[in-house]
C-alpha positions as CSV (number, residue, x, y, z in Angstrom):
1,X,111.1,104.0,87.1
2,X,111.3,102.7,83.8
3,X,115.1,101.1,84.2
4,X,113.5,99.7,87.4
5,X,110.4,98.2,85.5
6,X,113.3,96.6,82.9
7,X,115.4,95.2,85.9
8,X,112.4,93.8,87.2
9,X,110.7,92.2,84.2
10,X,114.1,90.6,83.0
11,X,114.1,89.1,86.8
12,X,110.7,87.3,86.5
13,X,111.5,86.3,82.9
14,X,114.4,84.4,83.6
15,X,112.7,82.9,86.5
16,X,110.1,82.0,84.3
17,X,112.7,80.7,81.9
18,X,114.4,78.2,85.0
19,X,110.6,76.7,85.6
20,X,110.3,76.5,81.5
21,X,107.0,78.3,81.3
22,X,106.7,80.8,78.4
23,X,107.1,84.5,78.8
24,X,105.3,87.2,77.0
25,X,105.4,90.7,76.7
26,X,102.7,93.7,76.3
27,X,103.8,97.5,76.2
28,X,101.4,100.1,76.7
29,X,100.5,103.6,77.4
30,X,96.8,104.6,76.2
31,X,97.0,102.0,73.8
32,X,98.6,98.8,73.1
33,X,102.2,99.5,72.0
34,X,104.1,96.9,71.4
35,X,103.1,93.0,72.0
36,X,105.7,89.9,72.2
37,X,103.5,86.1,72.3
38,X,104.7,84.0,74.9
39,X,107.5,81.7,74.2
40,X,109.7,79.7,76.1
41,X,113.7,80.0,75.7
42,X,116.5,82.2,76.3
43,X,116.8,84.0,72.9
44,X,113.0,85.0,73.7
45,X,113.9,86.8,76.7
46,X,116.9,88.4,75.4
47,X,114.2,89.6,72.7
48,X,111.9,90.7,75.5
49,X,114.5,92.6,77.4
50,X,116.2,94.5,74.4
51,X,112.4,95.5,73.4
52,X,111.8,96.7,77.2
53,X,115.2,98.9,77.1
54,X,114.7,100.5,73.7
55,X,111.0,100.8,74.0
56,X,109.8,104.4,73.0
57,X,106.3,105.3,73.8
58,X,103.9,106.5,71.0
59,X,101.3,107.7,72.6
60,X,100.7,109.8,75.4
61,X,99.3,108.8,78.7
62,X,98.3,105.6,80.5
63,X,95.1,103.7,80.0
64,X,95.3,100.7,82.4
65,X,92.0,99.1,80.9
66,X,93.7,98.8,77.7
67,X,96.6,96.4,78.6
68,X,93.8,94.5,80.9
69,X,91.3,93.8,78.0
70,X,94.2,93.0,76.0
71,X,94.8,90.1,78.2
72,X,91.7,88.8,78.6
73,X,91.0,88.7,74.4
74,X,94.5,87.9,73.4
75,X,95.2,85.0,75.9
76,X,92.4,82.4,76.6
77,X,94.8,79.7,78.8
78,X,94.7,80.9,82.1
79,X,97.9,82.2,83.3
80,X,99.6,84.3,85.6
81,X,100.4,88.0,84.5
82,X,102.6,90.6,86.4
83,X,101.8,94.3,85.3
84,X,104.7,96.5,86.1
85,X,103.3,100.1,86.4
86,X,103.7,103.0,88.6
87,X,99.2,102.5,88.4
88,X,99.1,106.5,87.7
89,X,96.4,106.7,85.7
90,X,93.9,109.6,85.1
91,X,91.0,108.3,88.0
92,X,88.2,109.7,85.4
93,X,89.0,106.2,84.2
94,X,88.9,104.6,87.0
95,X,85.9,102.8,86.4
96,X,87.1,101.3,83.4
97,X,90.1,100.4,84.9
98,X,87.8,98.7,87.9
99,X,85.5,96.9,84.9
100,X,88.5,95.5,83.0
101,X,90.1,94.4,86.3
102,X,87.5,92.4,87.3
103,X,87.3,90.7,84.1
104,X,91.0,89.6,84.1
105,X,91.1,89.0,87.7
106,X,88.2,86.2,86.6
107,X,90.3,84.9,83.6
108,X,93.7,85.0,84.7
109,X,96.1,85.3,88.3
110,X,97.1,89.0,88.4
111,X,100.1,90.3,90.1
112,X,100.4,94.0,90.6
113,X,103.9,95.5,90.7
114,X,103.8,99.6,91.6
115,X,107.0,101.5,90.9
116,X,106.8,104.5,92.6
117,X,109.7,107.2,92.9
118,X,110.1,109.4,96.5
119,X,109.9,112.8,94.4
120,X,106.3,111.6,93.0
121,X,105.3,111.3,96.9
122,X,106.5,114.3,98.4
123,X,107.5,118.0,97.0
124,X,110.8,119.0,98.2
125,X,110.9,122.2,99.2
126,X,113.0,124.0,96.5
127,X,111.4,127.0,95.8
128,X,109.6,128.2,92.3
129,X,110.0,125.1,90.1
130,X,108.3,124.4,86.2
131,X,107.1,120.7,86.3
132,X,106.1,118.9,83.6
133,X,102.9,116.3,83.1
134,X,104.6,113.3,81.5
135,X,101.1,112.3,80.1
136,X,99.9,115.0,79.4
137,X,102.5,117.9,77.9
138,X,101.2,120.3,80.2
139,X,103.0,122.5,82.2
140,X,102.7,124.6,85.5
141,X,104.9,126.5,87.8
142,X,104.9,125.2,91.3
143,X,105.7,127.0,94.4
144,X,107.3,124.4,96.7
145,X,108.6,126.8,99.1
146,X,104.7,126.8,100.2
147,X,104.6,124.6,103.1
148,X,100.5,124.0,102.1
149,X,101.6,123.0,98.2
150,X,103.5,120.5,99.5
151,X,100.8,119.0,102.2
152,X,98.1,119.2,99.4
153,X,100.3,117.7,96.7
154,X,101.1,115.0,99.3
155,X,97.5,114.4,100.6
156,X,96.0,114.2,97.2
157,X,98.9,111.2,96.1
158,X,98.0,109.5,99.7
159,X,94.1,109.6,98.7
160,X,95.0,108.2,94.8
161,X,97.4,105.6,96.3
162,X,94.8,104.5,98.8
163,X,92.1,104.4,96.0
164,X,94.7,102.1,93.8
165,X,95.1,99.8,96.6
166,X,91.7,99.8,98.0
167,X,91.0,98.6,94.3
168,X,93.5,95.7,93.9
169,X,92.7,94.3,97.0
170,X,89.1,94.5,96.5
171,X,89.8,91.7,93.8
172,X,92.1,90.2,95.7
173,X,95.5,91.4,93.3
174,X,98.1,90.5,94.9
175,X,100.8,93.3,94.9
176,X,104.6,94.5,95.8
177,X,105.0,98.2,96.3
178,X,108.3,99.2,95.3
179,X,110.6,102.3,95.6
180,X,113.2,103.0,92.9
181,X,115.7,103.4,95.6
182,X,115.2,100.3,96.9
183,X,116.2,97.0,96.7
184,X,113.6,95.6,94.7
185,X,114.5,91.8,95.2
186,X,113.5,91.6,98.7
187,X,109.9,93.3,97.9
188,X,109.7,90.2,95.0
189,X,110.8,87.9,97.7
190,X,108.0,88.7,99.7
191,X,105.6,89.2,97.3
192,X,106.3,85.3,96.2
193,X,106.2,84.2,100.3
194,X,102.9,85.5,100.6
195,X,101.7,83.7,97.2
């Protein structure tokens, strides 16, 4: 996901670059990471894109209101912003994430891009498996030979995605759903038709 979320940003930066609008940059996980002002030129991508691909997360987790209120105090000038996120977030904050939204929604044009990965989906069914939480550090052992592991895993993910999107839509984020087996250029394509 995150080569994909690279490929992608480096693709809207360099359109941004043949418009000659100015391109920023904001890296985050539960807090603000790492933050790039916009600027216009190539050497300012090329900065952007070697951050992206050697970009090493210091904290743990995701916090989708942080990168949101970021925007909203760091940038006054309305503009348009593209978050590039697989939107997994822990939905205990989900009304924080709803409050900030709402507020940069009002502010600025958000685009929502969701990287999402067929294994995060569905369970295959390979037997006893250890999986890891990325955000978390915790670990469990999974039995995916169990035909109802894999319809609960797969019902709750529907019911989170469906909450997600329920959410952008209600304030009206536009937003391209893409699989990191696809071909993400034709989901950018018509995400920019239907702008």
């Amino acid at each position: 996901k995150r080569e994909v979320i690279a490929e992608i940003a480096a693709v809207l930066a360099f359109s941004a670059v043949q418009t000659g609008d100015k391109v920023g940059c904001l890296m985050f996980s539960d807090k603000v990471e790492h933050y790039i002002p916009p600027k216009k030129g190539k050497g300012h991508i090329l900065t952007i894109i070697r951050s992206l691909l050697s970009f090493e997360s210091e904290g743990r987790g995701t916090r989708l209101d942080v990168p949101l209120k970021a925007l909203t105090n760091m940038l006054h000038k309305r503009c348009t912003t593209f978050v590039l996120s697989d939107f997994l977030f822990d939905f205990h904050q989900a009304p924080d994430v709803e409050e900030a939204l709402k507020i940069a929604v009002g502010k600025h044009d958000l685009v929502g891009i969701r990287i999402s990965d067929e294994r995060e989906r569905e369970l295959p069914d390979v037997g006893l498996i250890e999986m890891s939480d990325a955000e978390t550090g915790r670990t469990v052992w999974v039995d995916t030979s169990s035909r109802s592991v894999r319809e609960n895993y797969a019902r709750l993910w529907n019911e989170r995605n469906a909450a997600t999107l329920q959410m952008l839509r209600r304030y009206k984020v536009d937003c391209a759903d893409i699989d990191t087996a696809d071909d993400y250029v034709t989901e950018l394509i018509k995400l920019f038709k239907q702008r």
